[in-house]
C-alpha positions as CSV (number, residue, x, y, z in Angstrom):
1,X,3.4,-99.3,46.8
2,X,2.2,-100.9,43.2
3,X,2.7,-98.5,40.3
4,X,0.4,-96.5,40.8
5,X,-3.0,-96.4,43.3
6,X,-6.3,-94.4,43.1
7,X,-7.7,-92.4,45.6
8,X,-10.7,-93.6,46.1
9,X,-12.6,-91.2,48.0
10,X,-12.2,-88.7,45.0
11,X,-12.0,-90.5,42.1
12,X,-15.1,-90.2,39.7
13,X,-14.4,-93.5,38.2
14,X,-14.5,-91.6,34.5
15,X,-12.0,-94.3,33.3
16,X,-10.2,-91.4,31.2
17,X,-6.5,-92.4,32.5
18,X,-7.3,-95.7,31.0
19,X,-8.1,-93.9,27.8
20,X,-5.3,-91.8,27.5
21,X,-2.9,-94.5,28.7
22,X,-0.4,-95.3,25.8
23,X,0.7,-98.2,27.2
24,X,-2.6,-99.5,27.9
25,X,-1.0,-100.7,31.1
26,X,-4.3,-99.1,33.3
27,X,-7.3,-101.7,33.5
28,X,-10.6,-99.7,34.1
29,X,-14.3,-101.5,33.9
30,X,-17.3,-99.4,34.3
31,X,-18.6,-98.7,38.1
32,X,-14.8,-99.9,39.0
33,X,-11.3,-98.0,40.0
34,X,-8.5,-98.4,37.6
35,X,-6.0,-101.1,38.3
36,X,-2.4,-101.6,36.8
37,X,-2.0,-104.5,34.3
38,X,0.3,-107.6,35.3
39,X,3.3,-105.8,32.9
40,X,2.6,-102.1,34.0
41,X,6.0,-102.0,35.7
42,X,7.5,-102.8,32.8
43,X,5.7,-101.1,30.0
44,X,5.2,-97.7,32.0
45,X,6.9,-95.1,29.8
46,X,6.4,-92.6,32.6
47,X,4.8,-89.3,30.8
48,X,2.4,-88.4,33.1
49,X,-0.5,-88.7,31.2
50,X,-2.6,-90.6,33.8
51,X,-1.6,-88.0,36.3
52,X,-1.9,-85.1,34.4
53,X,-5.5,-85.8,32.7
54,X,-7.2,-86.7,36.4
55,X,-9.6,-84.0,36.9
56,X,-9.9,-84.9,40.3
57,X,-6.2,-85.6,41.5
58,X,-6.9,-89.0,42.0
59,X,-4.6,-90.9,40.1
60,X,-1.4,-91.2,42.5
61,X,1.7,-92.4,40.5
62,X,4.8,-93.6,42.4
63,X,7.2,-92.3,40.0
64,X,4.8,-88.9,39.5
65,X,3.9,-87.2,42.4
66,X,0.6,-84.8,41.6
67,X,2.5,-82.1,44.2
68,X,5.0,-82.1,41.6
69,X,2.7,-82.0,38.6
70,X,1.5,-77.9,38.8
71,X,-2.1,-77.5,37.5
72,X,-2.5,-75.8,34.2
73,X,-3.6,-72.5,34.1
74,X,-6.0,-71.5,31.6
75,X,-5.1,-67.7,31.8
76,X,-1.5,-68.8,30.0
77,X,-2.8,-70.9,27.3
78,X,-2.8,-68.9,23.9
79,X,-5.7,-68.3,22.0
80,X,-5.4,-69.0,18.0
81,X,-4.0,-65.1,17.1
82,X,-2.0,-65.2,20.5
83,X,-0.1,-68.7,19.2
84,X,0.6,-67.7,16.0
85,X,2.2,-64.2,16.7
86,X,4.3,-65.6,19.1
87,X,5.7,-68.4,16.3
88,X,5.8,-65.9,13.6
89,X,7.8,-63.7,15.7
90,X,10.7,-65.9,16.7
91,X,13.5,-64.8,14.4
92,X,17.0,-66.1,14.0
93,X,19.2,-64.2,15.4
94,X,23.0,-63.4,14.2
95,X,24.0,-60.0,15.8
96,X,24.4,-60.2,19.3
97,X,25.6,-57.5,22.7
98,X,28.6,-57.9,23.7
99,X,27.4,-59.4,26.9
100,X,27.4,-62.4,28.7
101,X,24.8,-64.8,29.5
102,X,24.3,-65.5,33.3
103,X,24.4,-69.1,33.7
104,X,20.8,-69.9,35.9
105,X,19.4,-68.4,32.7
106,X,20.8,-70.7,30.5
107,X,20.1,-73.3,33.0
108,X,16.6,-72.2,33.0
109,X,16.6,-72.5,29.2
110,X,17.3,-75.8,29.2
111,X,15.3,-76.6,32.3
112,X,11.8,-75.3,30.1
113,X,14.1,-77.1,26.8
114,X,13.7,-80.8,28.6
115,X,10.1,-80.6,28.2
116,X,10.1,-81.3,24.3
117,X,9.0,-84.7,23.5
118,X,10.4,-88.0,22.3
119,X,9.4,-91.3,21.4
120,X,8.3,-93.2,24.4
121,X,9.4,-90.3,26.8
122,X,12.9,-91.8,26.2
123,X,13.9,-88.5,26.8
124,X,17.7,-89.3,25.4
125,X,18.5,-85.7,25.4
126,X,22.2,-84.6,26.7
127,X,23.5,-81.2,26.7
128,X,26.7,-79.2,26.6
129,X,27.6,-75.3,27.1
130,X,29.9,-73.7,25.9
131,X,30.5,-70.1,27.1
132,X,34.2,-69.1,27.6
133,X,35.1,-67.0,24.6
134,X,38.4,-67.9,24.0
135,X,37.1,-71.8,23.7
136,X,34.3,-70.5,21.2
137,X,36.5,-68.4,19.1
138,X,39.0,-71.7,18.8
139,X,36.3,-73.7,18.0
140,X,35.2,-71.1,15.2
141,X,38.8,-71.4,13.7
142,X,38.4,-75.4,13.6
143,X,35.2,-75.1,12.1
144,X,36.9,-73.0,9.4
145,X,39.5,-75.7,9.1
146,X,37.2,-78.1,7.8
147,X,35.4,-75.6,5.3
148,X,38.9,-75.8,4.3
149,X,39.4,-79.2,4.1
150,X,36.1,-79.7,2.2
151,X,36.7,-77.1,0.0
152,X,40.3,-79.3,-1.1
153,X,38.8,-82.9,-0.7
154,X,34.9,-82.5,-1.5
155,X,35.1,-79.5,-3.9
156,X,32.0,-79.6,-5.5
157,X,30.0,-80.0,-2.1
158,X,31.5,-77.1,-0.5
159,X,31.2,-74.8,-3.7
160,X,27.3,-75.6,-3.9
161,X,26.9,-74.7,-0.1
162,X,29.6,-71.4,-0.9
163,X,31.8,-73.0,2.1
164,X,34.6,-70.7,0.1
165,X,33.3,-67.3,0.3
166,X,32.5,-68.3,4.1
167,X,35.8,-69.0,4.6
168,X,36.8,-65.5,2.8
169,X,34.8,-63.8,4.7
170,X,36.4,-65.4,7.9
171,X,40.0,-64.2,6.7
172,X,38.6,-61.1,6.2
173,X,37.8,-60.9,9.9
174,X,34.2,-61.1,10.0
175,X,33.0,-63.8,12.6
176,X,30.6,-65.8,10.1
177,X,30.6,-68.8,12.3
178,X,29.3,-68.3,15.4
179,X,28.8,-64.8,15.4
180,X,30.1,-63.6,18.4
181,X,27.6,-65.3,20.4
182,X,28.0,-65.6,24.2
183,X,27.3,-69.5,24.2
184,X,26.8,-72.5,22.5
185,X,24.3,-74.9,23.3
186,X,25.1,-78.6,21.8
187,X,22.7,-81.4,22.2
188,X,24.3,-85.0,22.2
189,X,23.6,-88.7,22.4
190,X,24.8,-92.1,22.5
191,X,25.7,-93.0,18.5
192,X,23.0,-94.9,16.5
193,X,20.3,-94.2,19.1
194,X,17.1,-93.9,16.2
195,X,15.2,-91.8,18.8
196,X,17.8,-89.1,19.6
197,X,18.2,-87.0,16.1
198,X,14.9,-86.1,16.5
199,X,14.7,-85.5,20.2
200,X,17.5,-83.6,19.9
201,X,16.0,-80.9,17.2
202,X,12.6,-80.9,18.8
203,X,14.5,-80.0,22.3
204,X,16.5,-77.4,20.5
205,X,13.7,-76.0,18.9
206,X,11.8,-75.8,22.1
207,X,14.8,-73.9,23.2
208,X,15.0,-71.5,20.5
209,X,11.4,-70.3,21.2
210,X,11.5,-70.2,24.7
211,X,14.5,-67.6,24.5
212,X,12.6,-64.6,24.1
213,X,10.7,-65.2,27.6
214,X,14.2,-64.3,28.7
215,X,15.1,-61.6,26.6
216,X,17.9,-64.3,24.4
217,X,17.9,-64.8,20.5
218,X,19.0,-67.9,19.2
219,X,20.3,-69.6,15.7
220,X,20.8,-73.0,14.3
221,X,25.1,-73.2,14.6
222,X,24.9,-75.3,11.3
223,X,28.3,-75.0,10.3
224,X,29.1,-75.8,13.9
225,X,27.3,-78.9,13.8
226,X,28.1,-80.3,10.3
227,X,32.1,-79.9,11.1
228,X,31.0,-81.7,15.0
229,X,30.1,-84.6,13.1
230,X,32.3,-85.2,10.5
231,X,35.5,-83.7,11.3
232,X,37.8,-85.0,13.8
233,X,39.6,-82.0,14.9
234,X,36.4,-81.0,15.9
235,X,35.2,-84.0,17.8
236,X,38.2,-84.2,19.8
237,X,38.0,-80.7,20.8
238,X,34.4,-80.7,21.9
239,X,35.4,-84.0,24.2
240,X,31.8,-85.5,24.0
241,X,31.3,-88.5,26.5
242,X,32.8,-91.6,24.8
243,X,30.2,-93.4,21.9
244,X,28.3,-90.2,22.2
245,X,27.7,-87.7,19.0
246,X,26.7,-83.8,18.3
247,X,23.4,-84.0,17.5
248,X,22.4,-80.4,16.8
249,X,24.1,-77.0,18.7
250,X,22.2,-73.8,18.8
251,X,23.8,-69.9,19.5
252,X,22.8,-67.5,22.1
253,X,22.8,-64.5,23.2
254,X,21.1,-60.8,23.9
255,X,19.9,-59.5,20.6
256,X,21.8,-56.1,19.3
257,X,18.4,-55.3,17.2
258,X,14.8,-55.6,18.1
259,X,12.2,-56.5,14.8
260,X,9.0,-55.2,14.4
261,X,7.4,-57.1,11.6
262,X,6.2,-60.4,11.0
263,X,7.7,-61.3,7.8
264,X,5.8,-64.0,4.9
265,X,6.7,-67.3,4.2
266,X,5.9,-69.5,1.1
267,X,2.1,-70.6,0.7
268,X,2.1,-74.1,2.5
269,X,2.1,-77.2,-0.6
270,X,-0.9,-79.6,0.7
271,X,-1.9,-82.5,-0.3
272,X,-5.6,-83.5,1.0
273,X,-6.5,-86.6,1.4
274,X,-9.9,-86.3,3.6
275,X,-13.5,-86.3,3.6
């Protein structure tokens, strides 16, 4: 079959997957069906826009089918108060149970984590778990080998982010670096891909909030991440795909400690410019 084709014994000929199309790759004339363009093989990013914003089902996408595209359900959408609780209550967490993390949960984590988007659904987005505690605690000790190594080659950098009382800290047995989390969670890509930074931290950020739906707690690994990137101890230990990078790594596990506040944050800065 072509790209796509319309059913045309439902379709209300509305021309909104046209509209929403942002490839413009869907021809649509008043009174007609929508047709692909000459290039739609070629330019079809494949999000799922034309399938998902048919209010009749219609629109039949060879790479999309609509049995695979569940409708939304208005009774799980979040009203204004009911969105910004559940943002305001995400905290980071860095105490964890001692208690491992089955893997389909983690699995499911990601699965809802792929959602996130990126530019032109490129979806560049790799991932990497790390659960086996003696692996984690040896990464730990490298990541405290490059504090180390900054702290004797780049001295005034890692004073200004206090990389030596971390590292004091560390010798004084407390885990300061991954925090005795049951995984790891890295996100990775192919080196000097523009689009994958970002999809990477929008991907983990998706992750981090859909954690609570499962009872985990995340936090950023940010030491984890900076000595993944620079140090090559580090990269040689985490064994990345060849040409491929850390681009962000998040910690998980149960939470020791519930919260029950909603703490403040600084009044936003805003600029207007606007009518």
């Amino acid at each position: 079959m072509d790209l796509f084709e319309i059913n045309k014994r439902t379709c209300n000929q509305d021309g909104i997957c046209a509209a929403v199309c942002p490839s413009e790759i869907i021809l649509f004339q008043k009174n007609g069906y929508p047709t692909p363009a000459a290039d739609a093989e070629e330019r079809c990013i494949h999000c799922g826009h034309c399938v998902a914003v048919c209010p009749t089902a219609s629109f039949i996408h060879r790479d999309m089918a609509v049995e695979d595209c569940p409708p939304i359900r208005k009774e799980f959408l979040l009203n204004e108060k009911q969105c910004e609780h559940f943002l305001r209550h995400r905290r980071s967490i860095r105490v964890y149970k001692n208690q491992p993390i089955p893997r389909e949960n983690l699995a499911r984590l990601i699965e809802i984590a792929r959602y996130a988007p990126s530019g032109r659904n490129y979806q560049p987005v790799e991932w990497l778990v790390l659960g086996k505690p003696d692996e984690l605690n040896n990464l730990s000790g490298i990541v405290v080998d490059w504090m180390r190594w900054m702290i004797d080659n780049k001295t005034e950098i890692a004073l200004s982010l206090k990389l030596d009382k971390t590292v004091k800290r560390w010798d004084n047995g407390s885990n300061v670096i991954l925090r005795n989390a049951a995984a790891v969670i890295v996100t990775h890509s192919k080196k000097n891909d523009q689009i994958a930074p970002v999809s990477c931290t929008i991907a983990l950020t998706y992750l981090e909030l859909a954690a609570s739906s499962l009872g985990l707690g995340c936090c950023w690994a940010g030491y984890f991440n900076a000595a993944a990137t620079t140090f090559p101890p580090m990269m040689e230990a985490l064994a990345l795909p060849e040409n491929h990078q850390c681009l962000g790594a998040m910690m998980v596990g149960y939470p020791k400690f519930s919260y029950h506040r909603l703490p403040t944050r600084k009044t936003p800065n805003i600029t207007w410019r606007m009518p």
